[in-house]
N, C-alpha and C positions, 0 to 999 in steps of 0.2 A: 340755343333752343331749337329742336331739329320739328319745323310742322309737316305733318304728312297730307298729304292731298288726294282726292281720289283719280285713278288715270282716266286722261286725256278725254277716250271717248265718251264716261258721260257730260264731262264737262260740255264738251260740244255738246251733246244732248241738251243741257241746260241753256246754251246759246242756239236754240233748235238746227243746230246742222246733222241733220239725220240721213243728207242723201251723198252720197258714195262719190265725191266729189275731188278729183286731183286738185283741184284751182280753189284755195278758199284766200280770198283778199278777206282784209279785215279782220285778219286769225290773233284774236286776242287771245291768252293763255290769262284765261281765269284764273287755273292755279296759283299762278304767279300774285294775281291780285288779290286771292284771298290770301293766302298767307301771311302776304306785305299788311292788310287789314288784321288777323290775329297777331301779328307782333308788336303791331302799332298798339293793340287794346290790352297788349300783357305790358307795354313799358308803362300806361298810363296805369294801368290796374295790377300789380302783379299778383298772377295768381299759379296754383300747380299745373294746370288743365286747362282747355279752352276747346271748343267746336264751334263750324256757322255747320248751319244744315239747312236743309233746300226743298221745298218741294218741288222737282222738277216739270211738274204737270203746270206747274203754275206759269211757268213760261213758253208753254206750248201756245202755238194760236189756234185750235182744239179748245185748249181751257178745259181738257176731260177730267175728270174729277178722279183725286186719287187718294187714296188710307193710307202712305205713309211720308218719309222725312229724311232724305238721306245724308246721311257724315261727309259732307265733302272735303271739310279741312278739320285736321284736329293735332293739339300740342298735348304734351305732358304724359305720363305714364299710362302704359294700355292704350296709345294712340290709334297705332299700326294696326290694333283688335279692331279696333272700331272703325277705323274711317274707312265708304265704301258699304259697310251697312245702314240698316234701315230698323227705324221706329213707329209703331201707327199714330198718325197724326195727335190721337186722343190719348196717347198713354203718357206719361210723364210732365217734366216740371217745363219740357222744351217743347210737348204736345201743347201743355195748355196754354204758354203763351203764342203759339202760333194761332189755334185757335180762337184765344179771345181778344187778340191785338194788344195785347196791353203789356209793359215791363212787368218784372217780377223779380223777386227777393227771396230767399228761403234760405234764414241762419241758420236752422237747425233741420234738414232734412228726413232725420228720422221719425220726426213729430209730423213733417208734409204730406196729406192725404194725396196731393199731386207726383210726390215723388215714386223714379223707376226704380226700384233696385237692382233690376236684371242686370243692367249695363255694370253696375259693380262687380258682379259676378264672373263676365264674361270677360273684364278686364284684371280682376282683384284690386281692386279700386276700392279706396274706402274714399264714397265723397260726404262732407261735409257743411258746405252752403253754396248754394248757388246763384249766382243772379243771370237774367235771361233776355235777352231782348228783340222783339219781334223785328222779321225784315219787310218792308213791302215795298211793290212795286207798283205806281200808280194808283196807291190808295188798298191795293189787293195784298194779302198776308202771301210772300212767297219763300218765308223760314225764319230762321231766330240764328241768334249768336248766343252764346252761353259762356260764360268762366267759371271756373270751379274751385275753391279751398283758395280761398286769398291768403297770400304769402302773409309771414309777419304779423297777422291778426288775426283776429278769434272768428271775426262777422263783415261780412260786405256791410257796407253805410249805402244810405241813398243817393250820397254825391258821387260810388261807386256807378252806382246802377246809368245816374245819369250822362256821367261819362259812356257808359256799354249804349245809349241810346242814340248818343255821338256817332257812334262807331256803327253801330245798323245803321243808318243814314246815308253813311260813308259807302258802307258795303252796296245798300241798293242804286245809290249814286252811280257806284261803278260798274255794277252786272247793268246795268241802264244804259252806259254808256260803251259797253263792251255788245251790248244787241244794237247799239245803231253803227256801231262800226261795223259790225256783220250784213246788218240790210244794206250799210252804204256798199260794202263789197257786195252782194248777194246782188245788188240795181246792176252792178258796173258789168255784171256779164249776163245779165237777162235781156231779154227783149220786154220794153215796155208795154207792148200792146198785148203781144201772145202769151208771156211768161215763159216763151221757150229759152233756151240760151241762146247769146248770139253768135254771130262770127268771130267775134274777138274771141270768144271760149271756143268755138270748135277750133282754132286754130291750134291755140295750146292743148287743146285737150286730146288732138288728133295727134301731137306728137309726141305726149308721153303713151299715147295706146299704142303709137307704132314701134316706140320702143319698147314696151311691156311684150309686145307679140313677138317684134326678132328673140326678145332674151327668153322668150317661152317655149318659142317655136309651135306658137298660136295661131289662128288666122284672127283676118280683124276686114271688116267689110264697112262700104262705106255706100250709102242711099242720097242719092238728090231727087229730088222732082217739083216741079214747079205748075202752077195751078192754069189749066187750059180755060180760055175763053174768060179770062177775069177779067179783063179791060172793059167789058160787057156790063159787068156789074155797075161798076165807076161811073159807063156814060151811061147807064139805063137810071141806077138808084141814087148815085152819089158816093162819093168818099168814105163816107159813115156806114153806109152799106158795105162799103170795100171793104174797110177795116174789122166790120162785126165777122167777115165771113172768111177773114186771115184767124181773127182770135178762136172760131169755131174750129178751122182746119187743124188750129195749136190743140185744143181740146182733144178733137178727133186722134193726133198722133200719140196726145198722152193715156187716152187711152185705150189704142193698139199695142204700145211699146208697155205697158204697165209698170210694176214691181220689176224689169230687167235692169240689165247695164247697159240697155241702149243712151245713146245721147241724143235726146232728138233737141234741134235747133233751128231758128229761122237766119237762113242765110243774109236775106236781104228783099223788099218788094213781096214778089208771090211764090220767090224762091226758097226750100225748107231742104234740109236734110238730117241724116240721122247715122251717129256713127256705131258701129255695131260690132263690139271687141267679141274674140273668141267664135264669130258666124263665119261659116263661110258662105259663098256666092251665090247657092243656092235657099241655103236657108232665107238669105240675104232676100231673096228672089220673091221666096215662098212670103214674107213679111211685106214686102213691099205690095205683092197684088193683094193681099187681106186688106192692108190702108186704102191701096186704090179702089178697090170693091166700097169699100166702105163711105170713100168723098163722092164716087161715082152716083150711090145711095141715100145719100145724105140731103135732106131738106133744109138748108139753110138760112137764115134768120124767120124760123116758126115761130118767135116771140114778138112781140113789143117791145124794140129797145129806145132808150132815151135818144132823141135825136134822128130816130126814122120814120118814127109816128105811126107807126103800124106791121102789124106780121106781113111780111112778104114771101114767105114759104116759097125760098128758089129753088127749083128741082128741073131738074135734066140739061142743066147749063155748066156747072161746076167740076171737071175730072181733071184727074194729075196724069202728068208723062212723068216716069220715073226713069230713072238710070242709076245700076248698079256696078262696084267692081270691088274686086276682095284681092289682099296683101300675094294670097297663094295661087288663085287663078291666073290675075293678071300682072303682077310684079315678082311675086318669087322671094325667098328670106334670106339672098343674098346682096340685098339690096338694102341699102344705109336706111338711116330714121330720114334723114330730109326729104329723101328718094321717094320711100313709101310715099309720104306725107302729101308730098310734090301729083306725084302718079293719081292716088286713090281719087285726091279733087279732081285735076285733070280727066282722069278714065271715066268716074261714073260722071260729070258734069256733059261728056260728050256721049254718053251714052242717055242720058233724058236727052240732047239736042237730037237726038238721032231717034228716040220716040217720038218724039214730037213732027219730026219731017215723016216719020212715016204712017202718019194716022194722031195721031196724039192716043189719050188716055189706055196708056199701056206702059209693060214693065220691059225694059230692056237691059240684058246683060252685056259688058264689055266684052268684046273679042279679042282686046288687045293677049298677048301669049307673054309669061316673062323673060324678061331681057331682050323684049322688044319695045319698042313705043316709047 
């Protein structure tokens, strides 16, 4: 029995990995899992046909509300037609059980005021009786599982059905436990405080972009700077204060860097950078003083946060020294993936020390030339 599955990336979708990510720890292949669930519910059930389908909205942390249902796995004839498309939540025998939470039976579908006939048409599909069974997650409907035309008998029975109800259980069981293996991965390379990525992921992620750039013959630029006069904070406010005004700076970078392919990251402390595939040094340059402008600008804990007792609205204490250096400026594209990788830290890391010695809150570019330094 050959099930089709829908490709990869909406499945990701469905496990909300929406962001353009080399590093995914915790890469469960959903597919894989649904399938292994429709083959398991056709040995117990055999029937011609089968589908799970999904609303993938439902597993968004949004929770935005969406009209339809998509085919993510499906066996039996007209499979390949279907799986991949979409139904409105409200139309059919797989609409209304998602809708009303409840199982469902329907021996004779032509008589079903619930039933789709579209899908027959688009498959040549003559279906016959169907049972359906709702999936949810934490109590929430996030799709149904269906079988179709049970083998060897005229009608699905109820001890049918109750079996298919087995088996939604199963399915939400495992997309359950395929999203906490994503967040467990998703923690392991975030920063807890900021939510920026940490050093463990610029590391790697710095050296699959160095090798994406030699094999392009791309540039790829790379930002550090670190935050002046913050020790200030610490002994003036406390800790708490420290940390509201690292999480704001996280803010701040996410949103300078927006919708890009920037990587922005906290290095370490009050240390941050951000890698920038495809920039080169000046653009590099031109991004880094918008941020700076922008921390230089910034009023910092203008709220009431738990733990500070009050707005403290810091302004004109808080600026960054930046330092920049890019693959082509300062290292050149005849230089190894390590090399880059090795250099871009190196160069712009001495390039913020070297803002900071001469003034602080300012942008400084590398001098280094390639196939020096």
């Amino acid at each position: 029995m050959h099930i089709y599955t829908v490709d990869k990336r909406l499945l990701d979708e469905v496990l909300e990995r929406k962001r353009d990510d080399s590093v995914k720890p915790g890469n469960i292949d959903l597919g894989l899992v649904l399938k292994e669930i429709l083959l398991q519910a056709n040995k117990f059930v055999p029937s011609e046909s089968g589908s799970i389908l999904l609303d993938t909205s439902a597993l968004n942390k949004n929770r935005r509300a969406t009209d339809v249902l998509y085919f993510v796995a499906c066996f039996g004839k007209g499979s390949s037609k279907v799986v991949g498309k979409t139904i409105p939540i409200n139309i059919g025998i797989a609409g209304n059980t998602y809708a009303s939470g409840k199982p469902y039976i329907s021996k004779k579908v032509k008589s079903d005021k619930h039933f789709y006939a579209d899908m027959d048409k688009k498959t040549k599909y003559l279906t016959q009786s169907i049972i359906c069974a709702p999936i949810k997650l934490c109590g929430a409907g996030i799709g149904v599982i269906e079988l179709i035309n049970k083998r060897k008998s005229v009608n699905y029975e109820s001890g049918d059905l109750t079996l298919l109800k087995i088996f939604a259980e199963y399915t939400s069981t495992l997309i359950q436990n395929s999203l906490d293996a994503k967040n467990f991965g998703e923690l392991s390379i975030r920063d807890n405080l900021t939510g920026l990525y940490n050093d463990r992921y610029v590391f790697d992620r710095l050296g699959k972009e160095s090798a994406k750039a030699l094999r392009s013959d791309r540039d790829l630029s790379l930002m550090f700077f670190d935050l002046d006069r913050f020790k200030e904070i610490n002994d003036t406010h406390g800790h708490l204060a420290g940390s509201r005004v690292l999480k704001e700076v996280g803010e701040i970078m996410f949103d300078t860097v927006g919708k890009t392919s920037a990587v922005p990251a906290r290095y370490g402390g009050d240390e941050f950078v951000i890698i920038l595939p495809g920039m080169d040094i000046q653009k590099a340059a031109e991004l880094a003083e918008k941020l700076r402008k922008k921390i230089e600008r910034f009023i910092f804990i203008n709220k009431r946060h738990h733990g500070i007792g009050r707005a403290l609205s810091i302004k004109n204490i808080i600026t960054g020294s930046f330092g920049v250096a890019s693959l082509k400026a300062n290292i050149g594209t005849k230089a190894s993936q390590n090399v880059v990788c090795d250099k871009l830290i190196r160069l712009s890391d001495k390039a913020m020390y070297d803002a900071k010695g001469s003034g602080k809150n300012k942008v400084t570019l590398s001098d280094a030339k390639p196939g020096r330094g």
